[in-house]
Every structure is written in structure tokens, then in C-alpha cells.
C-alpha positions in Angstrom: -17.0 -90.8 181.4 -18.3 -87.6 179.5 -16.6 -84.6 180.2 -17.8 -81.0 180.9 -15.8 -78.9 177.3 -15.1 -75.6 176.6 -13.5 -74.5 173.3 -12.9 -70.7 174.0 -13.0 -68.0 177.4 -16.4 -66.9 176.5 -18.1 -70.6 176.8 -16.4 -71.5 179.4 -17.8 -68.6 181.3 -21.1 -68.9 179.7 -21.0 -72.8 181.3 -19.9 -72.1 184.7 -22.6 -69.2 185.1 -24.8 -70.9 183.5 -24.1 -73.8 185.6 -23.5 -71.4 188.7 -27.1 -69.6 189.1 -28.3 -73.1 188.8 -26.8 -74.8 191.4 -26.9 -72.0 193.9 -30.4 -71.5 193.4 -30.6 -75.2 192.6 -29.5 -78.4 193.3 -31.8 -81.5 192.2 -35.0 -81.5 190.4 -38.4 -80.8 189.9 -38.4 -76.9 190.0 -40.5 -76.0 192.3 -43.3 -78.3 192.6 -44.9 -79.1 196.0 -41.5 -78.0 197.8 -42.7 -77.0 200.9 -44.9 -78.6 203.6 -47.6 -75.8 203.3 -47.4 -75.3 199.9 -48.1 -79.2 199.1 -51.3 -78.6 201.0 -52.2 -75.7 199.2 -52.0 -76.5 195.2 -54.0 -73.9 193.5 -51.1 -71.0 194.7 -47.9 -73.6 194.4 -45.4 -71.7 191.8 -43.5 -74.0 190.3 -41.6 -72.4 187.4 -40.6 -69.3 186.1 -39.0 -68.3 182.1 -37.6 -65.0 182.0 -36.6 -64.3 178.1 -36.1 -61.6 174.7 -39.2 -63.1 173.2 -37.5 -64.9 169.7 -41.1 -65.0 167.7 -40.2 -63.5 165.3 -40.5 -59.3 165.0 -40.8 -59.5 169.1 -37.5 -59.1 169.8 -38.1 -55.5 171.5 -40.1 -57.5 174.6 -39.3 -59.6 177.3 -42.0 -62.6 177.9 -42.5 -63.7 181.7 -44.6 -66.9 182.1 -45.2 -68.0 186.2 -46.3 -71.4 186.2 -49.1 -72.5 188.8 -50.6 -75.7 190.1 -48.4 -78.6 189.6 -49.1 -82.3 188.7 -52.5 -81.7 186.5 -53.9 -84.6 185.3 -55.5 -84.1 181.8 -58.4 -86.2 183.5 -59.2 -83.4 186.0 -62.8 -83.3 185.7 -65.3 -82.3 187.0 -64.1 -79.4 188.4 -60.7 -79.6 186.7 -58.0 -76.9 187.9 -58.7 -73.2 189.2 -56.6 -70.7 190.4 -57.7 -69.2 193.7 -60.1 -66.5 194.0 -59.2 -65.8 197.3 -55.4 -65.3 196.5 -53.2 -63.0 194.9 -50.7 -64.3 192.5 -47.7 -62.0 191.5 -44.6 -61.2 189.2 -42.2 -58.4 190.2 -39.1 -57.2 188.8 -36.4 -55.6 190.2 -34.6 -53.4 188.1 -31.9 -51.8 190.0 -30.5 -54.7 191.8 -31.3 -53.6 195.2 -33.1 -56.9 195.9 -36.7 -55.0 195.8 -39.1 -55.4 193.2 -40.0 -51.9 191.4 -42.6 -53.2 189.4 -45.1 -55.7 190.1 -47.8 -57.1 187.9 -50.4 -58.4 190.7 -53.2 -60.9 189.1 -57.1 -61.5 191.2 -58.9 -64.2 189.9 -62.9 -64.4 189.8 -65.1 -68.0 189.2 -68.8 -67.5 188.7 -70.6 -70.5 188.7 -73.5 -70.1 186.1 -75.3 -72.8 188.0 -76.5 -74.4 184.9 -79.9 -76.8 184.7 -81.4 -79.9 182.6 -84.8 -80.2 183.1 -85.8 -83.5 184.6 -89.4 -84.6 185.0 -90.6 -81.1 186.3 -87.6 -80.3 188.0 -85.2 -78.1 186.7 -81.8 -79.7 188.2 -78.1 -78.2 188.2 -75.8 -80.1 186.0 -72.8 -82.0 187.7 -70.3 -80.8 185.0 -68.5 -77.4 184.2 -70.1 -77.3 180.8 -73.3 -78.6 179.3 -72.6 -79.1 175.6 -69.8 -78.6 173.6 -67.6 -75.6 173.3 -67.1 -73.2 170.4 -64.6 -71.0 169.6 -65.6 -68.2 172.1 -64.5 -66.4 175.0 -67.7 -67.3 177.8 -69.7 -69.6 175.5 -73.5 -70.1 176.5 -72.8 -74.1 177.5 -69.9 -73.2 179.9 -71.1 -73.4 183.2 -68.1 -71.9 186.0 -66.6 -68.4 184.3 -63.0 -67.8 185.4 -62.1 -63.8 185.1 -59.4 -62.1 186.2 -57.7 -58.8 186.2 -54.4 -57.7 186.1 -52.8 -54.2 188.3 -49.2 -52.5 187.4 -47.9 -51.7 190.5 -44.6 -49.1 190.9 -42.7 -49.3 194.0 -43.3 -51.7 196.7 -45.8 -53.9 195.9 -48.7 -52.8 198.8 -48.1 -49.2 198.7 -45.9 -48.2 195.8 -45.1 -44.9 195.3 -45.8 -44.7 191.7 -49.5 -45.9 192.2 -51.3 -48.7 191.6 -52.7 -49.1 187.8 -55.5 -51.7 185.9 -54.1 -53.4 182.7 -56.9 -53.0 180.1 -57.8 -54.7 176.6 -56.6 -52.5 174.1 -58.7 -54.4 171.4 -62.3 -54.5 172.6 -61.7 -51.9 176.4 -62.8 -53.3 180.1 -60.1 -54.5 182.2 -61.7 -57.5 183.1 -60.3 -60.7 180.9 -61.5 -64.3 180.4 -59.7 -67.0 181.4 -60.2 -70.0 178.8 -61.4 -73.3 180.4 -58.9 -75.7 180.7 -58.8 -78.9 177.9 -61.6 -81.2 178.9 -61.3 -83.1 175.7 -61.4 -83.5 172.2 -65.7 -83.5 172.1 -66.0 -80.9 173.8 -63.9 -78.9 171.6 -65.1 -80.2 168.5 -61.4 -81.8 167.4 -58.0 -82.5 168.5 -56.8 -79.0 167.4 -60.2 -77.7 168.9 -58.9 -76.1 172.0 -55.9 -74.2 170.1 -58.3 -72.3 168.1 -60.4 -71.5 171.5 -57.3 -70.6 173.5 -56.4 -68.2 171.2 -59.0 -66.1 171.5 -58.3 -65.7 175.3 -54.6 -63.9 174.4 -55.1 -60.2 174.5 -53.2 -56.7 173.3 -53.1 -54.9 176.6 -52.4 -51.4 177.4 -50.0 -51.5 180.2 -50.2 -47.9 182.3 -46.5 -46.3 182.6 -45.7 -47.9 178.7 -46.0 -46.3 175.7 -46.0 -49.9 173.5 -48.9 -52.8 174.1 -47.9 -55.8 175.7 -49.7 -59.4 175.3 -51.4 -61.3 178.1 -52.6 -64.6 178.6 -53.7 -67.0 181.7 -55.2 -70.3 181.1 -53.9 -74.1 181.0 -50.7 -75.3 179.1 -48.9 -78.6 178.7 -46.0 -78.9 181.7 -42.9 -77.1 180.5 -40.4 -78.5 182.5 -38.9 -81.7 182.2 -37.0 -84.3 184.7 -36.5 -88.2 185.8 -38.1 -86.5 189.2 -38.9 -89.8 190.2 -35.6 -91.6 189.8 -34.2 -88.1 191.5 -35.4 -88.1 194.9 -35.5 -92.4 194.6 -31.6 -91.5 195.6 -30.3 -90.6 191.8 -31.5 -94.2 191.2 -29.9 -93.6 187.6 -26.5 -93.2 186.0 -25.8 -89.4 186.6 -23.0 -89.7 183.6 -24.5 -91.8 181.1 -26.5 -90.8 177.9 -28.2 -86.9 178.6 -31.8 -88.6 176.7 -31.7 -92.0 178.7 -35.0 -91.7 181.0 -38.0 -90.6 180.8 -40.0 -87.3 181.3 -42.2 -87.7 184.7 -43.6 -84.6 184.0 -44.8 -85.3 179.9 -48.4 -86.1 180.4 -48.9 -83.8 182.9 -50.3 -79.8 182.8 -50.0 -76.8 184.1 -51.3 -73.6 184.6 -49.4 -70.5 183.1 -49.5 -66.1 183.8 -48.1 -65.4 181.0 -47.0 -61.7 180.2 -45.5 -60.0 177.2 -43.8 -56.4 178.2 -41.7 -53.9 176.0 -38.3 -53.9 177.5 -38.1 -50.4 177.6 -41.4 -50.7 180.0 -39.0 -52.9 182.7 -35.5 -51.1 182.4 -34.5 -48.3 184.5 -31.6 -46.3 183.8 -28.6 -47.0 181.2 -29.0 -50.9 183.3 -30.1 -53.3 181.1 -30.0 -56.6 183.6 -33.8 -56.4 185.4 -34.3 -59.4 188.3 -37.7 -61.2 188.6 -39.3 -63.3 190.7 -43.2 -64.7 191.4 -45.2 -64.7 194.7 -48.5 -65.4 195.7 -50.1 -64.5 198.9 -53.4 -65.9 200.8 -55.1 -63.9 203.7 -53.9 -64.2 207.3 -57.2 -65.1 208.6 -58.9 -67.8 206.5 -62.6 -68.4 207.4 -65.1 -71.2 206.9 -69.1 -70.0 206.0 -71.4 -72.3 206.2 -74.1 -71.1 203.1 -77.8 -72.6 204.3 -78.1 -75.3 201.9 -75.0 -75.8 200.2 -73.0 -76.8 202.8 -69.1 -75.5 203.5 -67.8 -72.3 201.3 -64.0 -71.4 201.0 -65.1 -67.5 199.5 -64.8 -66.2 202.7 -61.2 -66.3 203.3 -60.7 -62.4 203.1 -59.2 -61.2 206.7 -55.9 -60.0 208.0 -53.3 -58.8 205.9 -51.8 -61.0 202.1 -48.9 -63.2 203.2 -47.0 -64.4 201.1 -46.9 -68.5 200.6 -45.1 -69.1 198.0 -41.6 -67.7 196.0 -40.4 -68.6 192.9 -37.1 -67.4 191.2 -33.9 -69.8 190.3 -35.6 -73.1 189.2 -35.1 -75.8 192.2 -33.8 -73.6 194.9 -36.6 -74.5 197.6 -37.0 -77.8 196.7 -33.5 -79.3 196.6 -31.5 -77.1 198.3 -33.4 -75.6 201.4 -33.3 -77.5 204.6 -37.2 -79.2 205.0 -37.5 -77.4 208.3 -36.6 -73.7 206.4 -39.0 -74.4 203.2 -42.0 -72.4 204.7 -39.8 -70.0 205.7 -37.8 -69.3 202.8 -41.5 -69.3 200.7 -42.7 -66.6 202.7 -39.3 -64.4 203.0 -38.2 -61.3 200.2 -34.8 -61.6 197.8 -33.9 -58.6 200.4 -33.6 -61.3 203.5 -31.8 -63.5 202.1 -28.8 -63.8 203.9 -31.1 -66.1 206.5 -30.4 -69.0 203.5 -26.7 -68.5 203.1 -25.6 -71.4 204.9 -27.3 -74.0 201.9 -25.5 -72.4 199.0 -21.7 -71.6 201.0 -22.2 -75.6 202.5 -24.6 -76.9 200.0 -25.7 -80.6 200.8 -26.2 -82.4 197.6 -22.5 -82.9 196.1 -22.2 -84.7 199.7 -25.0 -86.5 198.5 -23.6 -87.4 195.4 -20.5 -88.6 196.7 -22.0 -90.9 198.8 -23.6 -92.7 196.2 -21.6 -92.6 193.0 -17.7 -92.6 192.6 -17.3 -89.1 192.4 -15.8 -86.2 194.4 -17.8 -83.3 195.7 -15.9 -80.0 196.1 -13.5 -79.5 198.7 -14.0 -75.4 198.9 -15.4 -73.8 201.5 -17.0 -71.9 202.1 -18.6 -72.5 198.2 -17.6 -68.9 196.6 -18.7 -70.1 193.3 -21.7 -70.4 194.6 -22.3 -67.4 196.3 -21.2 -65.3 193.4 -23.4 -67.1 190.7 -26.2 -67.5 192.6 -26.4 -64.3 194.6 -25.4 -61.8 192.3 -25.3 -62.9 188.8 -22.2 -63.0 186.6 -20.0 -60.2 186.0 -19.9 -59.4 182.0 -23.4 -61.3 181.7 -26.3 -60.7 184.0 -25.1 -58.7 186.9 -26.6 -55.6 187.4 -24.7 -52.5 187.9 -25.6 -51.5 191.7 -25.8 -55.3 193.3 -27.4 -56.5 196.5 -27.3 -60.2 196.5 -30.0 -61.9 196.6 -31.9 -65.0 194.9 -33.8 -64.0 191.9 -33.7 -64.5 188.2 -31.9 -62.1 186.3 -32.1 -61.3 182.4 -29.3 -59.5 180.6 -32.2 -57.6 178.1 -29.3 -55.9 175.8 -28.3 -59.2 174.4 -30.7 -60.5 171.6 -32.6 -63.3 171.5 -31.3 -66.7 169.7 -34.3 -68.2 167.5 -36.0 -71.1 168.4 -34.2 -73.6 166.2 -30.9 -71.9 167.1 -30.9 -72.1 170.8 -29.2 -74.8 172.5 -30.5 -76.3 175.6 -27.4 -75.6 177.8 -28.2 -71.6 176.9 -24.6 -70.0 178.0 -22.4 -73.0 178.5 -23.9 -73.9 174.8 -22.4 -70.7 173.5 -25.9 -69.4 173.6 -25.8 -66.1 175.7 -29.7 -65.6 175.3 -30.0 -68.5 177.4 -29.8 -69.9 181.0 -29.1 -68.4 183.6 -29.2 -65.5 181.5 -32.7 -65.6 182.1 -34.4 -68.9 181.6 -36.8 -70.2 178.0 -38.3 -73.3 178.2 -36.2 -75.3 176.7 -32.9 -75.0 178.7 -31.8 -77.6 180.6 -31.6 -76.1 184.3 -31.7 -79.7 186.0 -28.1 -81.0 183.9 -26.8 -77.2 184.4 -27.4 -77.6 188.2 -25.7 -80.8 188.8 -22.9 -80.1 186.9 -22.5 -76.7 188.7 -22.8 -78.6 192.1 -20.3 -80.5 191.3 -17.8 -77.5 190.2 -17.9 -77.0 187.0 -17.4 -73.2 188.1 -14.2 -73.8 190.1 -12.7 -75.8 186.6 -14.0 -73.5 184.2 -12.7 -70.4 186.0 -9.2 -71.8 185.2 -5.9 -71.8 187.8 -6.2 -68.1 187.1 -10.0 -67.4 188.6 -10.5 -65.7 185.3 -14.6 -65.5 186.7 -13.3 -64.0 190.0 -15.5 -67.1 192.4 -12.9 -67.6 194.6 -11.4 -71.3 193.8 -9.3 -73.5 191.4 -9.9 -76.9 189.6 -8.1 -78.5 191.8 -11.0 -77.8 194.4 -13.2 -80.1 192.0 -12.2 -83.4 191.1 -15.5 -84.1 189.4 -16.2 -81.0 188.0 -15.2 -82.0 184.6 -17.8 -84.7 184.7 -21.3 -84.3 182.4 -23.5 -84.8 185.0 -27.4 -85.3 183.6 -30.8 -86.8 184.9 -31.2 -88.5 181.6 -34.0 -86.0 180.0 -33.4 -83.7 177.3 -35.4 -81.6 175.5 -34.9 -78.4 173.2 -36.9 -75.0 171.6 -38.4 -77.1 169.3 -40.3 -79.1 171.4 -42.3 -75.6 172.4 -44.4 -73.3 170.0 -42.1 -70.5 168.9 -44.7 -67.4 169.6 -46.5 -65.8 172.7 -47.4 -67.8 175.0 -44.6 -70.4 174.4 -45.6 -73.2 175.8 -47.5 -76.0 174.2 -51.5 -76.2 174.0 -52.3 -78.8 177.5 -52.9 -82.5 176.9 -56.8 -83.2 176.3 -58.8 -84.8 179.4 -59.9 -87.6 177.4 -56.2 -88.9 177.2 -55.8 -91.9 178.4 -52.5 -93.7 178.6 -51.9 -97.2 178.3 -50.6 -99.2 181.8 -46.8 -99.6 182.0 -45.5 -102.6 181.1 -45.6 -105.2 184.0 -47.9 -103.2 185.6 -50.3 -104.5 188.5 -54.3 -105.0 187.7 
């Protein structure tokens, strides 16, 4: 069996945080997708990851890049309406940069679709189209043969996110002015877009220089559909780890690799998010429907969701750590803990000091889950951050990622996918890039590879020994590996979404 190394001090630490922030905020896999019983009903505000990173294109390396991920399981073949975000939501990204568990800047994001209610003209009728565009589309933000228009605008808030004492302030185009921005259509095929690298050239013109109120340097924006950025066996997972949790770390497959997403992507100079002589800044991403949601019947057209506007927002979902709702909340807590602030989050406590899946493990495989309780190692990576890494200054725990932003960036064909416990400090859980392994990280955290890398000397202060892990020497893995350099190396990151005209051949085996 494979074990868990670590040549000098510094990795070692790097590998148990790494591993630590992980576990506690995760503890299986499949991020956060359809985690909760509401949430699965309500796909269009479902957050399901979130990268936290020193932006490595190359002369960016002054700005951190945020990118919330939306709408899980996107089939390329999504037509005809394909996938929008929610009009009548409010999706947001807040940081916290003083480590008092509330968020002192939030970047809140209101969404707009205008159907153009496009006709052909048939006989003497002229009849509205069935599709959401009527020819092909060129290289242009709101071409003429597009026939639903998704906008959206973007508010710096300062302070509590409803009534911030620092006011509330519109992001605008610092290119061509208006604060109103275009959201591109999402990749209906390669006709449509005149070739297979069709849509990159179109998507690009949807990613804007914005002036960001409070911050003297532009940032870069960008909404709109990507490829699926995280990666996990999610079926073999939840089938009961039906796969060999030590054997080779590229064995399975991706269950996510032909799927999309949708991506708020968010470019901001560091010195815009610091505060103080503190260089760690938390982050996390919400969104929130109205209390009172209303059906209107238009004359006509029959039912109409537009006019879910009353009561107060509430908040639906919450994204931070990857997997930290799905695998390690109890399934009667998971609307609860979507709807609660990284300020409450002692409520949770009991999952993370008592955590459930190393039982798991050790009921199926010949291993040994961790014997210390209540889980210390835990508590301190997952709560707090790590001392010497990512822990702010002034610390409330609570759940939330957290970005060291005085340590540079690693390029993209540098980085290595176990980010710290890879001797790569620009990497998870020191904030999170797309290609870090957080599901391999987790496991092995889960098992205690905290408690052995800490040494017989607690030389990371969690509170426990090796000797409290038997397995937590052990390379745990899904199977699924990926690294930078499967991801574009410049703003937004992620790769250009999978064309709806893909069409994958039936599995070997396979029933008609």
C-alpha cells in the first residue's frame, strides 16, 4: 500500500493543512453539487464550487481571481432553453478580511433574461420561434439572431451585506461605460458558432475591464458557461467507495468530464480585499431567493415564475471548503447549514470533532479510522486555518476558504495538484485553483494524515499523535487526477464548455 511522505517540516505541514481544511470542511466527493434536499430542487441557485487564488497568468500576479460555480450536472445537449441563472435570485461572493467570521466585502450579482420573442413568418402568420436563437451566432455581444438576452449587474457592497456601512456601489465597464453587462449564451453547438473554436472567440468578448468602486486598479469580470472544473469517481463514491481507495491516484474515471457549468468569475487587485498589515482574506458564496415566492398566471401564456419578489432574500445556498455539506453534514442539518453564516457555526461542530466517514471507511476497507476525540485536527484545520499559512491574525472560527495573498502564485505548469502537501504553498487549502486535488486531500486528512504529520511532538499544535491514526500514512484517492494543465492558464481559468451538439458514444455493454 502507498504511503502518505514528507521529505522536510515545511511539507509535512503543507500536507496535513492541506489535508486538514479539506476534511473538516470535507469528507467525500462531489463538492457541492445537489447537497441538500432544497437545493436539489432548486438548480439554477445550487453553488457547487468555489477557487480562491494569486491569479498565475502571467503579469497578474498583483490580483486574486474568485470563480463561484453555479448549476450543476449541465448537459451540453441542454436545448431549448439550455441553462439560466435566476432572475429572481441574488447570487453572492463575500470576503472576510479580518477573520471575524463576517464578510466585509460582498460582490452581489442580479441577473436579467429578456426574451426577444423572435418570429418566422409562416403562411400569413408571423409565429415565435421554438429556439433561443434563429440563425447562427457571430462574434458579438447581443447578436440580432439571439432570441432570450441574459444581463446582469454587479454591486460592491462594504460591511454587512443588506446594510453595509460603507455603502452599496455598481461595478461599471471601464472600456465602453454602463454598468449593465451581457451574459454570453451558453455553447449550443459548433453551427451555431460557425466552428469548433467558434464559441471561444464569442466568449471572449463577454470578459470585461471593470472599475470596481473603493479600488484604485481595474479588475476583470466574466459570467457565462464553462466546462465542469471539478473532477471525481462521484458515482463509485456514494455507490459505498465501490473502488480501491489505495490503488493507482488516475484509475477511474471523471463523472463530471462531459458535463458544464456555470461560472461568476471575478478578478480583484489584492490590495482592493486586504485590510490592515493581514494578508489572509476568507471567502465564501451565497445566493438567496425571496421569502414569499408567487405564481402569476399572464392571460395567454399560461404560468410565470417573474413574480417571485416578496418578503425579505434568504439565503439557500453556502459555498466555502469544497464537500463540506455534501459529505460531512448530517441529511437532516443540510438546509440548515445552507441557510446559516460562517458566524454560527458552532451549530455544525459535532460533524467535524465526531466526523462520520473514517467510521465509514473502516467498515468497508481494512483500514483504521482515528481513535482521537474529540477530532482536534479537525477543528484547528478546518475552523481556523493553519498557523504559519492561512490563519488570519484576529480568528473567529468558522468554515470558509481562506487565501494567504502574501505568498506568490506557482505557474501553471509548476503547480502540483496536492497544492501544500505537494510543496506548493500557492495551493490547497491555501486557497483553492482548479486543479488541486481537494477529493484525495480530504480522504487522506480523514483518515489522519494531520495527527502523523504533526509528529510525536504536535509540531502543528492539533492536539494528537500518530499513534491516534493507524491509517493515516495511507494514500488514500478516488482514482481521478487531474492538474493546471488541463485548465487555460488566464482569466477566467476554466476551460471553454463542451458544445451541445456533442454526442457521446453508449458505454460498452450498454442496454438499447
Amino acid at each position: 500500500m502507498k504511503k502518505l511522505t514528507a521529505p522536510h517540516p515545511a511539507r509535512a505541514i503543507g500536507a496535513c493543512l492541506a489535508a486538514s481544511l479539506a476534511l473538516g470542511a470535507s469528507h467525500a466527493l462531489a463538492s457541492s453539487h445537489r447537497e441538500a434536499p432544497f437545493i436539489a430542487k432548486n438548480e439554477p441557485v445550487d453553488g457547487t464550487d468555489l477557487y480562491m487564488f494569486r491569479s498565475y497568468e502571467g503579469g497578474r500576479a498583483d490580483y486574486v481571481t474568485l470563480l463561484a460555480n453555479y448549476i450543476p450536472f449541465q448537459d451540453p445537449q441542454g436545448g431549448p432553453n439550455f441553462f439560466h441563472l435566476d432572475a429572481n435570485a441574488l447570487y453572492e461572493i463575500h470576503i472576510d478580511n479580518d477573520g471575524d467570521a463576517k464578510e466585509d466585502i460582498t460582490f452581489q450579482f442580479r441577473f436579467k433574461n429578456t426574451s426577444k420573442g423572435q418570429t418566422l413568418r409562416v403562411g400569413d402568420k408571423d409565429v415565435q420561434i421554438p429556439l433561443i436563437n434563429s440563425g447562427t451566432l457571430p462574434r458579438a455581444i447581443n447578436p440580432d439572431t439571439l432570441n432570450v438576452r441574459e444581463t446582469y449587474t454587479v454591486d460592491v457592497v462594504r460591511g454587512g451585506r443588506r446594510g453595509g456601512d460603507g455603502g452599496r456601489h455598481r461595478l461599471t465597464n471601464a472600456d465602453g461605460g454602463g454598468d449593465e453587462f451581457d451574459k454570453p449564451v451558453d455553447n449550443i453547438g459548433e453551427k451555431t458558432f460557425g466552428s469548433r473554436d467558434g464559441y471561444a472567440a464569442y466568449y471572449r468578448r463577454h470578459v470585461y475591464k471593470v472599475a470596481i468602486p473603493g479600488c484604485d486598479d481595474h479588475g476583470r469580470l466574466f459570467v457565462g458557461q464553462r466546462k465542469e472544473s471539478f473532477y471525481i469517481a462521484v458515482g463509485k463514491i456514494f455507490d459505498l467507495f465501490n473502488l480501491d481507495p489505495l490503488g493507482a491516484e488516475n484509475a477511474n474515471n471523471n463523472d463530471l468530464e462531459a458535463k458544464n457549468i456555470t461560472t461568476l468569475a471575478l478578478e480583484v487587485p489584492i490590495a482592493c480585499l486586504v485590510s490592515g498589515d493581514d494578508p489572509v482574506i476568507g471567502a465564501f458564496t451565497t445566493s438567496n431567493l425571496r421569502q414569499v415566492q408567487l405564481l402569476k398566471r399572464t392571460p395567454g401564456l399560461g404560468w410565470d415564475d417573474a413574480s417571485r419578489n416578496g418578503g425579505a432574500w434568504t439565503q439557500v445556498s453556502r459555498l466555502g471548503m469544497p464537500l463540506v455539506n455534501e459529505v460531512v453534514i448530517g441529511l437532516d442539518f443540510k438546509n440548515r447549514f445552507n441557510a446559516s453564516k460562517p458566524a454560527d457555526d458552532a451549530q455544525f461542530l459535532d460533524f467535524v470533532t465526531n466526523p462520520t466517514l473514517p467510521a465509514l471507511l473502516q467498515t468497508l476497507f481494512p483500514v483504521q479510522a482515528p481513535t482521537n476525540f474529540p477530532r482536534t485536527d479537525l477543528v484547528a484545520a478546518f475552523l481556523t486555518g493553519i498557523a504559519g499559512l492561512n490563519q488570519p491574525k484576529h480568528v473567529t472560527p468558522s468554515e470558509m476558504l481562506r487565501l494567504n495573498t502574501s505568498l506568490p502564485p506557482k505557474s501553471r505548469e509548476t503547480q502540483s495538484p496536492l497544492g501544500v502537501a505537494g510543496g506548493d504553498n500557492a495551493g490547497f487549502p491555501n486557497g483553492r485553483r482548479p486543479g488541486d486535488d481537494v477529493v484525495d486531500l480530504s480522504l487522506r486528512v480523514a483518515m489522519g494524515a494531520l495527527c502523523v504529520l504533526t509528529g510525536p511532538d504536535d509540531m502543528l499544535k492539533v492536539g494528537c499523535a500518530p499513534n491516534d491514526a493507524p491509517s493515516g500514512n495511507l494514500a488514500f484517492t478516488d482514482g481521478v487526477r487531474r492538474s493546471a494543465t488541463d485548465y487555460e492558464g488566464n482569466f477566467p481559468y476554466l476551460k471553454n464548455p463542451i458544445p451541445g451538439n456533442f454526442n457521446p458514444p453508449a458505454p460498452a455493454g450498454a442496454r438499447p
